[in-house]
N, C-alpha and C positions, 0 to 999 in steps of 0.2 A: 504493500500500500504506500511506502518511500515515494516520495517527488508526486503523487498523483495528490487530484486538486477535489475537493466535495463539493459543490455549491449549496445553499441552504436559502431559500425565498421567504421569506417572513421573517423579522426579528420580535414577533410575541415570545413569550415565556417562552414554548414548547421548542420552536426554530433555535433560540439561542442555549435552552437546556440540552438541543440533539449536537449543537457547532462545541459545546464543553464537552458532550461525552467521546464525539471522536477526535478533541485533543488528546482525550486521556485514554481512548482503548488504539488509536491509531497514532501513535507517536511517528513523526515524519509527512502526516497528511497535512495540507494548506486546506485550510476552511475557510469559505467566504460566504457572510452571510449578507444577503442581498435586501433591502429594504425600501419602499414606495416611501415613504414618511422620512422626516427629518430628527427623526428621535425613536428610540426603543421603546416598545412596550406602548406604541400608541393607541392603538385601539380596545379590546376585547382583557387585556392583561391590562389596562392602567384603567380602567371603569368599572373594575369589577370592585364583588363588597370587600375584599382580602382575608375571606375567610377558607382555614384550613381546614378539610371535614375529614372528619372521622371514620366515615364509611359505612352509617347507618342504612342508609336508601336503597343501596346498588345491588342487583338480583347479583345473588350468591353463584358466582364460579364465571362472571364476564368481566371482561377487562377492566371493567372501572372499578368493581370490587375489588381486584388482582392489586391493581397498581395504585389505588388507592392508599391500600393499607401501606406499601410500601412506599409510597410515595409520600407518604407524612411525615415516615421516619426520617428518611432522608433531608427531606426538606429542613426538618427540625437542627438535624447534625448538621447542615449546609447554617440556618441562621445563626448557629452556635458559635460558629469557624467564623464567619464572618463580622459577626456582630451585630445579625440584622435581625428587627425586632421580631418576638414571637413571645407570643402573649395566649396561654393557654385559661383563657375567660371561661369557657362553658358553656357551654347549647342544652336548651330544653327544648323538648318536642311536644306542644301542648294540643291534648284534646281537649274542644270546648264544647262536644256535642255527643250524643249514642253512636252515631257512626262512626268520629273519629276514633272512640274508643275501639272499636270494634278494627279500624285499620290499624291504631295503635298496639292493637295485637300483633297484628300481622308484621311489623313495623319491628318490632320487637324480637319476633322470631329471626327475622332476616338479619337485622344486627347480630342477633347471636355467633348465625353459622358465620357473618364475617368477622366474627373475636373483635369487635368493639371495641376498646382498651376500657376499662371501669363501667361500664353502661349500668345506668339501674332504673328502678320504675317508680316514681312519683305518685303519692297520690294529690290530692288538693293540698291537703296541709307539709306536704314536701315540698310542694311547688311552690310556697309562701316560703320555704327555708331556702333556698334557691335566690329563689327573684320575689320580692316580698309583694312586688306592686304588678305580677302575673296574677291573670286567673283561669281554673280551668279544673278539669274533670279529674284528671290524669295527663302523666307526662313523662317520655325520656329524658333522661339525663347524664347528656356526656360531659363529663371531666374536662378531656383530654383533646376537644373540642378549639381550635385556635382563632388567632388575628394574626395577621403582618400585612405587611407592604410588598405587597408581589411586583411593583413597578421597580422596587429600590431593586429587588432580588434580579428581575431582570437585568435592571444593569452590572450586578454583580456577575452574573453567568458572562455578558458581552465583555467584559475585564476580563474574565479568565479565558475567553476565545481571543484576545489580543495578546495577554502575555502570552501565551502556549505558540505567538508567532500567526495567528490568525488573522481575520481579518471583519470587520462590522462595517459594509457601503451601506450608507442611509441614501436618501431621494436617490436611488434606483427603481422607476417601476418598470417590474418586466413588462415587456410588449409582445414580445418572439422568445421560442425553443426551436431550435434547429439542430439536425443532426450536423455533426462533424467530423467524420469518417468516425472512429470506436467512442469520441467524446462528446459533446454536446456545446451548443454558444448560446448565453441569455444576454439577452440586448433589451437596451432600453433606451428608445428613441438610437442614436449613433454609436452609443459607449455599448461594448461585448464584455464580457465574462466568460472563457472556457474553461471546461468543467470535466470530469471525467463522469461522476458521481452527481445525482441533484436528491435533495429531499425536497418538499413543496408543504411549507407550514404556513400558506397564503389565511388561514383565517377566514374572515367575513369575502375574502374573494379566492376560497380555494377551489371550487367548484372549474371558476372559470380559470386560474393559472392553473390547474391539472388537464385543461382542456386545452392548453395550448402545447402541452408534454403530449396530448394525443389518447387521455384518459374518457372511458365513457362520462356523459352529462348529466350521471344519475351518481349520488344523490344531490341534489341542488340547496344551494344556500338561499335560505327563505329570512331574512333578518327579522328580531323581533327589538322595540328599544324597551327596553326594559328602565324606569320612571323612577327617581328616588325623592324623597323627603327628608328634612335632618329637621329634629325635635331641639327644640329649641335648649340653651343653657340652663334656664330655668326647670326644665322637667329633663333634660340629660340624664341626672341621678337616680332614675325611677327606674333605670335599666342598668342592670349588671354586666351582663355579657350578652347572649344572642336567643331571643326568645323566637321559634318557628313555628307553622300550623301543622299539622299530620298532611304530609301530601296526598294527591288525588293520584291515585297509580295512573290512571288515565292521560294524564299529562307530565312533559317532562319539568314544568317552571315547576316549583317548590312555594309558588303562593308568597302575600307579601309576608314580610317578616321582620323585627327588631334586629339591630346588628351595630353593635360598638368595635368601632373604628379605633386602632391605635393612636390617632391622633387625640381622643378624647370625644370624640363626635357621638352621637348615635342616629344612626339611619332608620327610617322606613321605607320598606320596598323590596327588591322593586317587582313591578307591576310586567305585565308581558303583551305590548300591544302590536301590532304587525307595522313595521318601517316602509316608507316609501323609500329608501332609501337604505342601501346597505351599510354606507357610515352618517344613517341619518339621525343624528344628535336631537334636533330640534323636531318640533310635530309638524314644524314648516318646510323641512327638509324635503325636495322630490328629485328624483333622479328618473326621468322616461325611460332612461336603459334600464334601471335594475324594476322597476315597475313591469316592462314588457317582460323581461325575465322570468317575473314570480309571476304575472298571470298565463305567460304562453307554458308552462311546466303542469302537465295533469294533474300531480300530490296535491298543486296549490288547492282546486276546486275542490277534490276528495276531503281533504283537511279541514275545507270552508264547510262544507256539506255537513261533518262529525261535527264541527266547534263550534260553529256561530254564535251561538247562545255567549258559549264562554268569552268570545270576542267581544259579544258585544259590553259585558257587563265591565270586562276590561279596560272597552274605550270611555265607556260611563267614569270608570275611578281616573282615567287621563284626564276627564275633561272636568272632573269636579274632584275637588281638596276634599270634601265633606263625605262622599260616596268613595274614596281611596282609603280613606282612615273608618269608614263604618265599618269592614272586618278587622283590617289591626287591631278598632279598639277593643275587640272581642278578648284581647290576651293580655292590655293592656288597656283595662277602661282609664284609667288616669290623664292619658292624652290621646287629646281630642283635634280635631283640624284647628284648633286656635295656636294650637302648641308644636305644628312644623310648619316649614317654610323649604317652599321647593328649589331643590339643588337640581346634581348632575341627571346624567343619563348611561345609559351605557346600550349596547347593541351584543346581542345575541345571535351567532352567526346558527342557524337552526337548521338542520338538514334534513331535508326531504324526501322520504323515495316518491320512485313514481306514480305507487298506488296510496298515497297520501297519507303513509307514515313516517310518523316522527321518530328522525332515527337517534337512539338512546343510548346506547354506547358507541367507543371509540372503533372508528371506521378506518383501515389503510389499505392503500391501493396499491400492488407493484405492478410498474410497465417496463421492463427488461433492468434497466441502470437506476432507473427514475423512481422514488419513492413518495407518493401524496399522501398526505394525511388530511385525511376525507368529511372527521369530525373529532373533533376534542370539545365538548363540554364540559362542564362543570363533571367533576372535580379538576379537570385538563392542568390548573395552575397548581395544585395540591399537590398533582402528580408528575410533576412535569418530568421531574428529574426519573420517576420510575417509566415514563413514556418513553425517555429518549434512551433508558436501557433496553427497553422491551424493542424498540424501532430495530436499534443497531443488531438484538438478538437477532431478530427477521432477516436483517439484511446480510448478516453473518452466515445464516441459516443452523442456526443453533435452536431454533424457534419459530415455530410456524404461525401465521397471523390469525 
């Protein structure tokens, strides 16, 4: 692998997690990791809540269960080494109805079989020793449950892909992949890059850079912006760590939820409303290409067809402060829409098959040299460093995808 060059297209977490691991398992390889933006971590990795999970959610024995569990540890030993903040605050998993108890069951089992680190079960008055100004039926509770800063971490990874002799191009957007006799050339706009090797951690546009490597159209990135709120200073202290609903298996969003930021913040959200717009930040955002995209794609109407309802109730909490916080305050009557004030956003790159499901775990595609990664959600950041093991395994062939 001496003198041979890797390229790497995205610098989110996961692209710069893959350019550190073959510093360190391919000593002599040149890694160049290619980037549209003028800074790391700009999208999907710097708008997320920076929460570390635990691995309660994820169907026992698929990849995001796998790399999950591993992928915490690591992370944790990586903030350690580095100095970067990690903050093991605690998550509750609150039910506040018959039903969710009833999934809280099931919820419970599934954490088991993924060895949870400390998980235990709440009743009402645990919940009050917990988080004192929660309320609810019954509730998980992880320990070991974290915060950081996945943008800082990010740049920590692109450090260690520079000293190792590597290399971090920012405002590169690919445009062209072309063959070049055994290698490959990424151009953007005049400037080339040859490559022998490509990985494709495009992100909210990997859909379409794996289609310029010559990968099938499926599964397509359908963006959701996901809407936050920050609770003001004065009601800040009513929240410990990260109070969540029992998710609907039904869906992959995890519903709004409480979530203290290591800055000291605490958030509400976020919400999951369908984007005109792949890096569409604002509700004013429209982009006509990525529009034609999500309506000419069959998933999208199947998906429409299943969800509507839930859409709509969605765009209902976008567009009113008071119908956003009428489920939050179900776990948290204390604050009310007088008590946050609307912040960021973030965008959720959301993949689609063609028969109008939502694809839930981690997706990789190989086309002979060329490696896309098709879908990394959430946990994607938690995991990154156990990703970019699992990737190289594949690519090694020590491990099959």
């Amino acid at each position: 692998m001496a003198d041979e060059v890797t390229g790497i297209i995205g610098a989110g977490i996961i692209g710069l997690a893959l350019g550190r691991e073959i510093t360190r398992r391919r000593p002599g390889t040149r890694v160049v990791v290619l980037e549209k933006e003028d800074r790391v971590a700009a999208h999907q990795t710097g708008h997320n809540s920076g929460v570390v999970h635990a691995g309660i959610y994820y169907r026992p024995g698929s990849l995001k269960a796998e790399l999950c569990a591993r992928g915490r540890a690591l992370l944790r030993e990586y903030c350690a080494e580095r100095s970067l903040p990690y903050d093991e605050c605690g998550k509750i998993v609150v039910a506040v109805t018959g039903d969710d108890v009833a999934r809280l069951d099931e919820l419970e089992a599934r954490a088991g079989v993924n060895a949870v680190p400390g998980l235990r079960r709440l009743d009402a008055a645990g919940i009050k020793d917990i988080e004192p100004h929660a309320a609810g039926l019954a509730a998980l509770y992880s320990p070991h449950t974290a915060i950081t800063d996945f943008t800082a971490i990010a740049r920590a990874y692109a450090d260690d892909i520079t000293a190792a002799g590597g290399e971090v191009r920012l405002s590169f957007p690919v445009d062209r992949i072309t063959p070049a006799g055994a290698a490959m050339e990424i151009a953007a706009g005049e400037e080339t890059v040859r490559v022998d090797d490509l990985i494709i951690c495009a992100g909210l546009q990997s859909d379409l850079v794996a289609g310029l490597a010559g990968d099938e159209p499926g599964p397509r990135i359908v963006p959701f912006r996901g809407e936050y709120m920050t609770v003001t200073r004065e009601k800040a202290d009513l929240v410990r760590g990260l109070i969540y609903p029992v998710p609907d298996p039904r869906y992959p969003f995890l519903g709004v939820h409480f979530t203290r930021r290591v800055s000291g913040d605490v958030e509400v959200g976020p919400n999951a409303v369908l984007a005109l717009a792949r890096e569409g930040y604002r509700r004013s955002d429209l982009s006509l290409r990525d529009v034609r995209g999500i309506a000419g794609w069959p998933g999208t109407w199947r998906m429409a067809g299943r969800h509507w309802r839930t859409g709509v109730r969605e765009m209902h909490g976008s567009l009113s402060t008071r119908a956003y916080m009428r489920a939050a305050r179900r776990y948290v009557p204390e604050i009310g829409p007088g008590d946050v004030v609307r912040s960021g956003a973030g965008i959720r790159a959301q993949a689609l098959d063609r028969d109008g499901g939502l694809v839930d775990d981690f997706r990789i595609h190989r086309l002979g040299r060329v490696t896309a990664v098709r879908n990394a959600p959430s946990p994607g950041a938690t995991s990154s460093l156990a990703i970019a093991e699992h990737i190289m395994d594949v690519i090694d062939g020590t491990k099959t995808e």
